[in-house]
C-alpha positions as CSV (number, residue, x, y, z in Angstrom):
1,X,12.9,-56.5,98.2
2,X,10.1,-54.1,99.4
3,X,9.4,-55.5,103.1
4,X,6.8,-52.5,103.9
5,X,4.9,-51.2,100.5
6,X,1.5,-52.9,102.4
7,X,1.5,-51.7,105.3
8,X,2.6,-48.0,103.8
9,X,-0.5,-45.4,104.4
10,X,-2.9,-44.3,101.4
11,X,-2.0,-40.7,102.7
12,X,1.9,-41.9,102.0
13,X,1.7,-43.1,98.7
14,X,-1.1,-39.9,97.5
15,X,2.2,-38.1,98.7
16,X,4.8,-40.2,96.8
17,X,2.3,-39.7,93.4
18,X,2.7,-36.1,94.0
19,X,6.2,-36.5,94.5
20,X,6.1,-37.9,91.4
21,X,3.9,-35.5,89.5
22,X,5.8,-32.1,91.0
23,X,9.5,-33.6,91.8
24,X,11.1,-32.4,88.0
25,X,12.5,-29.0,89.2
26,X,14.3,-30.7,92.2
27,X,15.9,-33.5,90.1
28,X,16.8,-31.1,87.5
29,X,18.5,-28.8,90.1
30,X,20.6,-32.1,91.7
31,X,23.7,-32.1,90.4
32,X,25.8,-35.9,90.1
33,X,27.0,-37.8,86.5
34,X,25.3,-38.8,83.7
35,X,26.1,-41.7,82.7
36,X,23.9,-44.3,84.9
37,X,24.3,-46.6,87.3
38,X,23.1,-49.9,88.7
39,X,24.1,-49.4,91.8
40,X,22.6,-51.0,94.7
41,X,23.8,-50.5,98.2
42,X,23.8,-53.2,101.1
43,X,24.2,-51.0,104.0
44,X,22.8,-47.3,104.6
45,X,24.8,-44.7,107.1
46,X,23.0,-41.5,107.6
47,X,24.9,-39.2,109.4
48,X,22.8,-35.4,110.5
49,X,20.1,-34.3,112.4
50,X,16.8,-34.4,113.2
51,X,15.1,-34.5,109.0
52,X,17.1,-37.7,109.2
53,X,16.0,-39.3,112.9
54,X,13.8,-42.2,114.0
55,X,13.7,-42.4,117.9
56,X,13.7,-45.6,119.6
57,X,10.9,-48.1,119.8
58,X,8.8,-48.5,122.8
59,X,10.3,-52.1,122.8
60,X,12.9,-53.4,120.1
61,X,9.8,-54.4,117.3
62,X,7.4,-52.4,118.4
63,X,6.1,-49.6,115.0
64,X,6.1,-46.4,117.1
65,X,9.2,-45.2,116.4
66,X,8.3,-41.3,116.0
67,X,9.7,-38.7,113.0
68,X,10.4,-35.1,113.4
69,X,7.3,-34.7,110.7
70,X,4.1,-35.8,110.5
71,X,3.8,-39.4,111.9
72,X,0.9,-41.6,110.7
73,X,-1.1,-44.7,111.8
74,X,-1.7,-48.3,110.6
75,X,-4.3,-48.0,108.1
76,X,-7.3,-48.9,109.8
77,X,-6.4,-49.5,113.1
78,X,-9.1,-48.9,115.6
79,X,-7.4,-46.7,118.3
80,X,-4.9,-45.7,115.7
81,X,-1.7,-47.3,115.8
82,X,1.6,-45.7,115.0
83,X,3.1,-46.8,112.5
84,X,6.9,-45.8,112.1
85,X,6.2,-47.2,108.2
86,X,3.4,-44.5,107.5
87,X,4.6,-41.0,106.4
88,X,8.0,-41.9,105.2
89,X,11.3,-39.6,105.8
90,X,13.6,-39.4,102.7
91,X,15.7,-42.0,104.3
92,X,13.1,-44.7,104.8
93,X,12.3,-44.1,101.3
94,X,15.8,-45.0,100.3
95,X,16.1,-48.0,102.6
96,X,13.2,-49.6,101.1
97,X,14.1,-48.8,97.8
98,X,17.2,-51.0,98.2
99,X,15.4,-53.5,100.8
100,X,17.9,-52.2,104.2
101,X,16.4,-52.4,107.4
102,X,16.1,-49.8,110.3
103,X,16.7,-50.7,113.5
104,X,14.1,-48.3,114.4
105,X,11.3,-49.4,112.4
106,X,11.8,-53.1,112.0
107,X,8.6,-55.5,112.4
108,X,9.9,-58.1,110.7
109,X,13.1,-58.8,113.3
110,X,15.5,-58.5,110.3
111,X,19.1,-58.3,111.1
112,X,19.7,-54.4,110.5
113,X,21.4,-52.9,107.4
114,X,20.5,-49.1,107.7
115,X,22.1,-47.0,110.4
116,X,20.6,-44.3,111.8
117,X,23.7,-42.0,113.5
118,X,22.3,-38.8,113.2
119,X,20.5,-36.6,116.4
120,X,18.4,-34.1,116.4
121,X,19.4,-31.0,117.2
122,X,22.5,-31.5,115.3
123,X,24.7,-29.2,113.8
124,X,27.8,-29.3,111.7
125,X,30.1,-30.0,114.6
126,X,28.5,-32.5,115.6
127,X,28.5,-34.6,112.5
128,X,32.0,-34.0,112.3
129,X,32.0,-36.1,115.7
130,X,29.1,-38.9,114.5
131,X,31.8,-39.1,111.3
132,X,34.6,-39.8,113.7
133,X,33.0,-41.9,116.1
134,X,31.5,-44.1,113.2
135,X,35.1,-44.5,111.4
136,X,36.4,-45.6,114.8
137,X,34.3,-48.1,115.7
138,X,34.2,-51.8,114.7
139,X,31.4,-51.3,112.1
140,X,33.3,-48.4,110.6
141,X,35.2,-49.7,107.3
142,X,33.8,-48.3,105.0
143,X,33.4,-49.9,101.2
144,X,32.1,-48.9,97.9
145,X,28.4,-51.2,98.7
146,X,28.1,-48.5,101.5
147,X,26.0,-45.6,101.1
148,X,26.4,-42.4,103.0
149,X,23.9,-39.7,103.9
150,X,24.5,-36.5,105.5
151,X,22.2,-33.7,105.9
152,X,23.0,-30.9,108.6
153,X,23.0,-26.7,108.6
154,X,19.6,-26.0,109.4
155,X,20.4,-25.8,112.9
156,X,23.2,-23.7,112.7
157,X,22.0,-21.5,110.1
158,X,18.9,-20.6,113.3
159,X,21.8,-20.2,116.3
160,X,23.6,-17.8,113.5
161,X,20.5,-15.9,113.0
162,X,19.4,-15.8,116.8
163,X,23.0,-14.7,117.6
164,X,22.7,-11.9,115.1
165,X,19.7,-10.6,117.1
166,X,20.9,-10.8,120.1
167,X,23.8,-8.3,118.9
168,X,26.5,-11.1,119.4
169,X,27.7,-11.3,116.0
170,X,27.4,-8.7,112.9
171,X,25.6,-10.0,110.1
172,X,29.1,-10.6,108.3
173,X,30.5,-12.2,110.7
174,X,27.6,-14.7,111.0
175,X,27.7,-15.4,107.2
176,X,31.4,-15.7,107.3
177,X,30.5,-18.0,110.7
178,X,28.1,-20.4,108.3
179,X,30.9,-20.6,105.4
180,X,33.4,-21.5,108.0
181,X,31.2,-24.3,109.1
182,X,29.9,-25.2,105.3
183,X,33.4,-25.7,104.3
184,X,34.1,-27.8,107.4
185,X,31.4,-30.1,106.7
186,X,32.6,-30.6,102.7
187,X,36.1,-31.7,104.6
188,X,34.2,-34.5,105.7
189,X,33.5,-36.3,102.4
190,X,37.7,-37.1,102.1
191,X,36.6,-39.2,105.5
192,X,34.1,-41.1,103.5
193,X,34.8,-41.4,100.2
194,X,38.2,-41.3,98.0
195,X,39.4,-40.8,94.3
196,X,40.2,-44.8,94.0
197,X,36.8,-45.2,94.6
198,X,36.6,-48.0,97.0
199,X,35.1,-46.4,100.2
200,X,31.0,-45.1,100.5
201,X,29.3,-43.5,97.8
202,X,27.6,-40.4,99.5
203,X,24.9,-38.4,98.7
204,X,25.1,-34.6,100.7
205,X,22.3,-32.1,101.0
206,X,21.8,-28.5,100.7
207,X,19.3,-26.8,103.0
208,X,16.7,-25.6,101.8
209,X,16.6,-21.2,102.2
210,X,15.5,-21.3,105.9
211,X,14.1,-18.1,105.5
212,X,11.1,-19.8,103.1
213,X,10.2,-22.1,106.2
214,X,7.3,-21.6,108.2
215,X,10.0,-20.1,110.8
216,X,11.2,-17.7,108.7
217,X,7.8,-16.2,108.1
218,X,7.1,-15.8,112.1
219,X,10.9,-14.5,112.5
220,X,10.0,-11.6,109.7
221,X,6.6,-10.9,111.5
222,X,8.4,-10.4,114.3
223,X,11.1,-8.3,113.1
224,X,11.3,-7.2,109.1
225,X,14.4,-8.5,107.5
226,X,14.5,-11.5,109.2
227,X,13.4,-13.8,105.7
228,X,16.5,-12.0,104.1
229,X,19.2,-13.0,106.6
230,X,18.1,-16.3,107.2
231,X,18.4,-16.3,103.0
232,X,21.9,-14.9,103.6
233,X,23.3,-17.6,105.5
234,X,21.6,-20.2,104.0
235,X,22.6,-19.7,100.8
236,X,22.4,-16.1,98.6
237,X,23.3,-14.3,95.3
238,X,25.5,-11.2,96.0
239,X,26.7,-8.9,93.5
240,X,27.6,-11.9,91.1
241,X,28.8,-14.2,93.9
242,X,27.0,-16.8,96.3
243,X,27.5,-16.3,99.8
244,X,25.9,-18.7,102.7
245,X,26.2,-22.2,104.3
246,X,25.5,-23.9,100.8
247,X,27.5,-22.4,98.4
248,X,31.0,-23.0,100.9
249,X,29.9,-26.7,100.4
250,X,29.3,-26.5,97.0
251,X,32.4,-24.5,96.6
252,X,34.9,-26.3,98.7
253,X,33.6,-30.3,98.2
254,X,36.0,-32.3,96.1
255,X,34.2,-33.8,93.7
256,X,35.6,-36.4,92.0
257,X,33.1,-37.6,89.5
258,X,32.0,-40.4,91.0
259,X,31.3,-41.2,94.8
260,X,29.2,-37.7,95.5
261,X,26.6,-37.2,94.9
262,X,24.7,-33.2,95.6
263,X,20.9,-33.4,96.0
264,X,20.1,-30.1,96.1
265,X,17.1,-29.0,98.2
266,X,17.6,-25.1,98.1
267,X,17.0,-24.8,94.5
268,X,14.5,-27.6,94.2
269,X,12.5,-26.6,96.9
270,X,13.1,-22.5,95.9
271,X,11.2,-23.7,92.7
272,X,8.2,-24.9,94.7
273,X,7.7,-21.3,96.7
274,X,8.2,-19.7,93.4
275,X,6.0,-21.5,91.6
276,X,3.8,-23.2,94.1
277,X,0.8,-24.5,92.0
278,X,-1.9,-26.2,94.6
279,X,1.0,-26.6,97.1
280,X,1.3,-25.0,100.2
281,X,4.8,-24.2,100.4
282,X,4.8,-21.4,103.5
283,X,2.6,-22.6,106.6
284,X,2.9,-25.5,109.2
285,X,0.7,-28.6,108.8
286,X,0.4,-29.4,112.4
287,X,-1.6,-27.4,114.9
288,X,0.1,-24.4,116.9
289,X,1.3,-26.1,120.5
290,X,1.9,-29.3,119.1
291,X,5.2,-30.3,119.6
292,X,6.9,-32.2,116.7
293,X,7.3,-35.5,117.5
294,X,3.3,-35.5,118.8
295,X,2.8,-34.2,115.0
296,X,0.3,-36.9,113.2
297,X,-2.4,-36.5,110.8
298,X,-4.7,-36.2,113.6
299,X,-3.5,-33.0,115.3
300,X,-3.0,-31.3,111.5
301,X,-4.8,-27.4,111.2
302,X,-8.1,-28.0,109.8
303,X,-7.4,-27.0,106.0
304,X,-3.8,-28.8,106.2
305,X,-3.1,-32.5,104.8
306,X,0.4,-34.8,104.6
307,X,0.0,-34.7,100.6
308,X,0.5,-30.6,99.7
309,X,1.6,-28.9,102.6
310,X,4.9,-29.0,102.4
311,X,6.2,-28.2,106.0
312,X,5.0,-30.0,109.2
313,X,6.2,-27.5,111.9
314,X,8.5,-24.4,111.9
315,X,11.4,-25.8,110.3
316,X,10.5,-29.8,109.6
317,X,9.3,-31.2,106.7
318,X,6.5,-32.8,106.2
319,X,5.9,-36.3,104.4
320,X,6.0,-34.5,100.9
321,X,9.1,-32.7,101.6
322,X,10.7,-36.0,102.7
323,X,9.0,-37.7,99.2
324,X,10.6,-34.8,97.2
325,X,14.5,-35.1,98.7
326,X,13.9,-39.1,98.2
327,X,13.2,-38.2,94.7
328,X,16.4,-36.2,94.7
329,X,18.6,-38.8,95.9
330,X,17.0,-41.2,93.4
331,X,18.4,-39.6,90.6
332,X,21.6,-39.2,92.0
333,X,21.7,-43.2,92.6
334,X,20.5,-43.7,89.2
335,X,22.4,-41.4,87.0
336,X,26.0,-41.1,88.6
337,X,28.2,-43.5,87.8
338,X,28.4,-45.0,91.3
């Protein structure tokens, strides 16, 4: 059941149709099964931080809820009204898909089924603890109608780089630093998941190259060379081998064929700065001083819109970015044999 497709934005659906229209190259580079699946999840877990956050409601019903992207307004509202609805994140998008309810963004009172445990700010070691803390608690059994989302390492791949500046750490030893904590986050997924199949199905991200972002551009006008080892953590061909925070994921998870699933937003979204059409894949939507969670389509640069710009601020995505991992995690759903 679709509780919110009426109150959604026109602004949110333009994006979803360009989701639609431009989202091939970011399936095609998800990797899961083939085979198909009618799965359909009744509760939602999403473990990371902030590209997967909804802060709390003014009051418990209340529909200003704010995103780390570019928040939107009730169609028509006179003042605007937020509306935590407008301007989907990736995991809104999969919660309606499947008809489970945020706590965060819940008009309609429903009893929750979509948990948000992820913070901003996160980094690896700290999902590690919202993993441990979740499988301790009452709520923490986990079976095969659960569906897991984790996506963390931007964070850490930025207090890598900033410690490389500051002369801290060697480049090596930072890229060595971001595969330590890659494979440490793929040890999660035994926590989760498990080759009898009866725990969480769970969809993991790869970060997009961090050195694309908006951030990475101001880093390299600042100092040249800083788009190439944010690439280098993130996730980098060297001499025939990959090196980075991705590839020790991708490397080291366990996958057993059936309860991963990889969305894969470095490649997808690579595809979009290589080949970005109409889209504009390097600049931030949202006007310089405005902090992030004040970011709405009324404090957007002049030239900038929710639909094809694909980054809100320095490092978040905007509403098209969100539309385009949804579309990865789709396919994953839909063709692994969950």
């Amino acid at each position: 059941m679709n509780f919110r497709i009426d109150r959604w934005s026109a602004a949110a659906l333009r994006s979803s149709l360009v989701a639609v229209t431009v989202a091939g190259s970011l399936l095609l580079a998800s990797c899961g099964g083939g085979s198909g699946s009618t799965y359909v999840p009744t509760r939602l877990i999403v473990f990371g931080d902030e590209f997967s956050v909804l802060t709390q409601p003014s009051t418990a019903y209340a529909l200003d809820a704010k995103k780390y992207s570019i928040n939107g307004f009730t169609p028509g509202s006179v003042p605007l009204a937020p509306d935590c609805y407008s301007n989907p994140l990736w995991i809104q998008s999969i919660a309606d898909r499947f008809g489970l309810v945020f706590a965060e963004c819940n008009e309609y009172e429903l009893p929750p089924t979509a948990f948000i445990k992820a913070r901003a700010g996160a980094k690896v070691a700290d999902v590690v603890s919202q993993i441990d803390d979740f499988l301790a608690s009452s709520e923490g059994t986990l079976v095969k109608s659960d569906l897991v989302t984790v996506m963390v390492g931007t964070n850490d791949v930025i207090e890598l780089f900033g410690r490389v500046r500051s002369a801290d750490m060697s480049e090596d030893e930072a890229v060595a630093e971001a595969e330590a904590r890659g494979r440490l986050l793929a040890a999660q997924f035994d926590k989760l998941t498990n080759d009898k199949n009866t725990q969480a199905r769970a969809l993991y991200v790869l970060i997009p190259n961090v050195g694309d972002s908006p951030y990475g551009y101001e880093q390299e006008v600042l100092l040249p060379g800083s788009r190439a080892l944010l690439r280098r953590l993130t996730f980098q061909q060297k001499g025939g081998t990959f090196e980075g925070f991705n590839d020790a994921i991708r490397s080291t998870i366990k996958v057993n064929g059936r309860s991963r699933g990889q969305v894969n937003a470095d490649s997808g979204f690579q595809n979009y700065v290589d080949n970005p059409g109409t889209l504009n894949v390097a600049d931030a939507a949202c006007l310089v001083g405005t902090p992030i969670l004040d970011c709405t389509t009324s404090t957007l640069q002049p030239t900038a819109n929710e639909t094809t710009w694909l980054w809100a601020k320095d490092r978040y995505f905007g509403p098209l970015g969100h539309a385009l991992l949804a579309s990865g995690a789709f396919y994953i759903i839909n063709n692994n044999p969950f």
